[in-house]
C-alpha atoms as one frame of an Amber mdcrd trajectory, in Angstrom:
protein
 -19.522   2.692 -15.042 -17.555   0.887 -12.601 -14.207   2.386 -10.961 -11.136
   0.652 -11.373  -8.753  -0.272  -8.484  -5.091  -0.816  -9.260  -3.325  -3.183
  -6.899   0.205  -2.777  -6.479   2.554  -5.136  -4.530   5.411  -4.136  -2.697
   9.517  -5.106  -2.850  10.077  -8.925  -2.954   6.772  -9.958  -3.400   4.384
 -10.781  -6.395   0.657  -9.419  -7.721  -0.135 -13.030  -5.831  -0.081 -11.069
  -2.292  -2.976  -8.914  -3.688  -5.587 -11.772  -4.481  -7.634 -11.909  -1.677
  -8.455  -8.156  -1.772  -8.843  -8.102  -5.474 -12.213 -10.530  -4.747 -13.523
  -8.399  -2.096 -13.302  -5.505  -4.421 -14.733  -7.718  -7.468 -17.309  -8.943
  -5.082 -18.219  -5.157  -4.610 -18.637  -4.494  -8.604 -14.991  -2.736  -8.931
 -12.719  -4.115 -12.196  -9.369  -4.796 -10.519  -6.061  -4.221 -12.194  -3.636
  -6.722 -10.331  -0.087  -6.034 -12.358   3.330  -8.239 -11.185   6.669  -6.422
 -11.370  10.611  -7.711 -11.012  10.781  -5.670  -7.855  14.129  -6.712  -7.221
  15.703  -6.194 -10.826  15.831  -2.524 -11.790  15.927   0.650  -9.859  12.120
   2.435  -8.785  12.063   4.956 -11.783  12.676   1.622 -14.081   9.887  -0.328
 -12.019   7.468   2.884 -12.406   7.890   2.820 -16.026   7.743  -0.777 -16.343
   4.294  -1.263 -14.770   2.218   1.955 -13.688   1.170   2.960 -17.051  -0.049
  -0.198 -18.599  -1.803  -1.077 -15.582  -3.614   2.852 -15.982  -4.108   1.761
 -19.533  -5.971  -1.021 -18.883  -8.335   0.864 -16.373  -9.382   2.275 -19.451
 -12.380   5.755 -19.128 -13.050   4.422 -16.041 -12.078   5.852 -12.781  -9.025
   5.127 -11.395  -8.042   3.922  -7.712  -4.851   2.700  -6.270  -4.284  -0.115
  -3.305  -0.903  -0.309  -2.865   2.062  -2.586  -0.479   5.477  -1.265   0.719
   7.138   0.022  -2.355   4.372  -0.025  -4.873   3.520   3.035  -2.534   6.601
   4.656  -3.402   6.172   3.319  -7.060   2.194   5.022  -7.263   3.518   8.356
  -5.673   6.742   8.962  -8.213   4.138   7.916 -11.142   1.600  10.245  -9.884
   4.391  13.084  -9.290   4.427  13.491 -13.200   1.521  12.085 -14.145  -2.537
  12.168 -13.659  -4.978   9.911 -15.122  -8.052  11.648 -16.292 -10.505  10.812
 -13.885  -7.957  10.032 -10.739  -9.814   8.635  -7.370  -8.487   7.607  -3.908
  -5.073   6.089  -2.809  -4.403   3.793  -0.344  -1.610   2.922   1.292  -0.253
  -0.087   3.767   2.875   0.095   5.644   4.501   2.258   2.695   7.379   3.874
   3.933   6.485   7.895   2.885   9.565   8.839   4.977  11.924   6.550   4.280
  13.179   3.420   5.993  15.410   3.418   8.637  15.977  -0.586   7.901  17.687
   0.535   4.776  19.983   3.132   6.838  20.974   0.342   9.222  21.312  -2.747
   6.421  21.734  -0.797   2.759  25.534  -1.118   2.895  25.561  -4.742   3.195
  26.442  -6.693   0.339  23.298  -9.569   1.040  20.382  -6.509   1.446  21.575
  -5.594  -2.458  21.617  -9.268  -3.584  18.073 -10.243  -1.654  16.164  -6.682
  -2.405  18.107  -5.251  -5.530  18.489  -1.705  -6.454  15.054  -0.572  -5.934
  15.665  -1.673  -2.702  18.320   0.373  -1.689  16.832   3.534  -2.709  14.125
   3.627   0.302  16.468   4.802   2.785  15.963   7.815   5.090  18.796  10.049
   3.459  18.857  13.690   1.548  18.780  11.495  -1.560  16.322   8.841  -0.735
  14.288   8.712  -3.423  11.339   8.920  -0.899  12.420  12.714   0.138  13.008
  13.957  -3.379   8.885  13.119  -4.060   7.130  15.723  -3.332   3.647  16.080
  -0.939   0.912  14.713  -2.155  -2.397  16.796  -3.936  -4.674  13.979  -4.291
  -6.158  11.579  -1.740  -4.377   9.524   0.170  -5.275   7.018   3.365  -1.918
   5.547   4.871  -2.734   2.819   7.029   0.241   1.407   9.352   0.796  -1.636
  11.001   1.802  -1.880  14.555   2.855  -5.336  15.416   6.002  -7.119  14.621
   7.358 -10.744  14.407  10.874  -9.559  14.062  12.384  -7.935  17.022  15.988
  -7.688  15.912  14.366  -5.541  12.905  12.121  -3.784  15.414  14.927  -2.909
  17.316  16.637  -0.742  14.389  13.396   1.359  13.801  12.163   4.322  16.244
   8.916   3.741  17.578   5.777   1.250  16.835   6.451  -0.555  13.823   5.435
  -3.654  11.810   8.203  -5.439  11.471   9.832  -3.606   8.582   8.364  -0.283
   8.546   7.801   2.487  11.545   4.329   4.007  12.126   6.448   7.262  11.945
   7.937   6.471   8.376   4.331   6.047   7.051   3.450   9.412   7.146   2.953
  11.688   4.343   2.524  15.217   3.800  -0.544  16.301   2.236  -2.625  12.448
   3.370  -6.314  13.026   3.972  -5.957  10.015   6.946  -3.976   7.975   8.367
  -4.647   5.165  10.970  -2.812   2.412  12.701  -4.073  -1.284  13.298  -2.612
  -4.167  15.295  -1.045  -6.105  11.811   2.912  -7.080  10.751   4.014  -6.091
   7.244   4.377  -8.976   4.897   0.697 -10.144   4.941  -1.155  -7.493   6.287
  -3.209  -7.097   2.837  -4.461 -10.159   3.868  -5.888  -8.964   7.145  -9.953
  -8.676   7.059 -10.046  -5.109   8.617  -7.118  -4.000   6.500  -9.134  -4.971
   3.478 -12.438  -3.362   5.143 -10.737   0.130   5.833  -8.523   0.473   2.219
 -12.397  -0.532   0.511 -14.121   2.202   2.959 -11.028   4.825   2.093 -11.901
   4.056  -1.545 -16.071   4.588  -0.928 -15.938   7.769   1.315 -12.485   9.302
   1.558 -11.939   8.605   4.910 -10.965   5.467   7.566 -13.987   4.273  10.112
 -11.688   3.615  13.532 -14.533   1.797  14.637 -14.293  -1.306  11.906 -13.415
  -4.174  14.232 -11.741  -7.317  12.394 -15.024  -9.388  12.686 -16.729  -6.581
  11.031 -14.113  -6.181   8.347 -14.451 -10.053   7.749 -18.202  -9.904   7.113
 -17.716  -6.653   5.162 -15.594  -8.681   2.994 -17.385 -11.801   2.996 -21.056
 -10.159   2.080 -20.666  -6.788   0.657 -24.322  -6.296   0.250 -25.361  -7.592
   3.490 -25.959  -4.873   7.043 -23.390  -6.618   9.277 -25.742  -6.774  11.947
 -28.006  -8.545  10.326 -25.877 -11.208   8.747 -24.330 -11.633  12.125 -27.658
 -12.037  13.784 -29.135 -14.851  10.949
């Protein structure tokens, strides 16, 4: 039997920004679980209830795996913090901020970040209460990968350290992850980037991340699953 892979998008965005990985995993003989969610329109415990366990349902006996953006992080860890599908895999993770988000600290308070990211939104800060200190660490396995460029330096310059834009390589970081590795991708789209795609699918085969997956080698990894890259390259 197959595993499943659940693919959850982050704040602002829809289950579209998850299509090109959903074919690389389909083209690898996974059944993909691609829910959309009104990220903006209720607070996380809301969003959790709204979408994780329909989209666990619909995995069925099978394994289950989870690929998700940004929030739907933060959504997959609070689910997972009181509840455990019977046969749980691997979790992946892009640019989710584990810690918090010091965007949130800087912009929370102003009347437009509530309008444009809703109440969800507002919860991801870095404080006591942030709903992203009150999970707890995670007992399963996890692979955070971060992103490291930005297009945004007036965000950048709010957050400590690398960052992608929106989220710190610092903020990514979880207690209890089994790896964690940075590549050279902004936030928004980097779901979309070939060795993004190649190191959440190799997280979800082995456990781990391969630092030596280059971005040509992720696109061929993507593009012919069953094919030695060498080889392909080579013909």
């Amino acid at each position: 039997m197959a595993d499943c892979v659940v693919l959850l998008h982050g704040l602002a965005r829809t289950e579209v920004s998850f299509a090109i990985m959903e074919q690389v995993l389909e083209q690898r003989g996974y059944d993909v679980v691609r829910p959309g969610y009104r990220s903006t329109e209720a607070p996380i415990g809301t969003l959790v209830e709204q979408t994780l366990p329909e989209a666990v349902a619909a995995c069925g006996d099978q394994r289950v795996n989870f690929i998700a953006h940004s929030m739907g992080g933060i959504l997959v860890r609070h689910w997972l913090a009181g509840n455990r599908p019977p046969s749980l895999g691997r979790v992946v993770m892009l640019g989710v901020p584990n810690q918090g988000s010091a965007l949130v600290d800087q912009l929370g308070d102003l009347e437009v970040f509530g309008w444009w990211n809703g109440p969800a939104g507002v919860q991801l800060g870095t404080g006591r209460q942030s709903i992203t200190r009150r999970l707890p660490p995670v007992a399963y396995p996890v692979g955070v990968i971060a992103g490291s460029q930005s297009l945004n330096p007036v965000f950048s310059a709010m957050i400590p350290g690398p960052d992608d834009g929106k989220v710190g390589v610092s903020e990514t970081r979880l207690e209890g992850q089994r790896d964690h590795i940075v590549l050279p991708v902004t936030h928004t789209f980097m779901m979309n980037n070939p060795r993004v795609i190649a190191e959440a699918v190799h997280f979800i085969e082995t456990g781990y991340f391969d630092p030596d997956i280059t971005w040509l080698g992720g696109l061929f990894t993507s593009a012919f699953p069953d094919c030695d890259q060498t080889w392909c390259m080579v013909e």
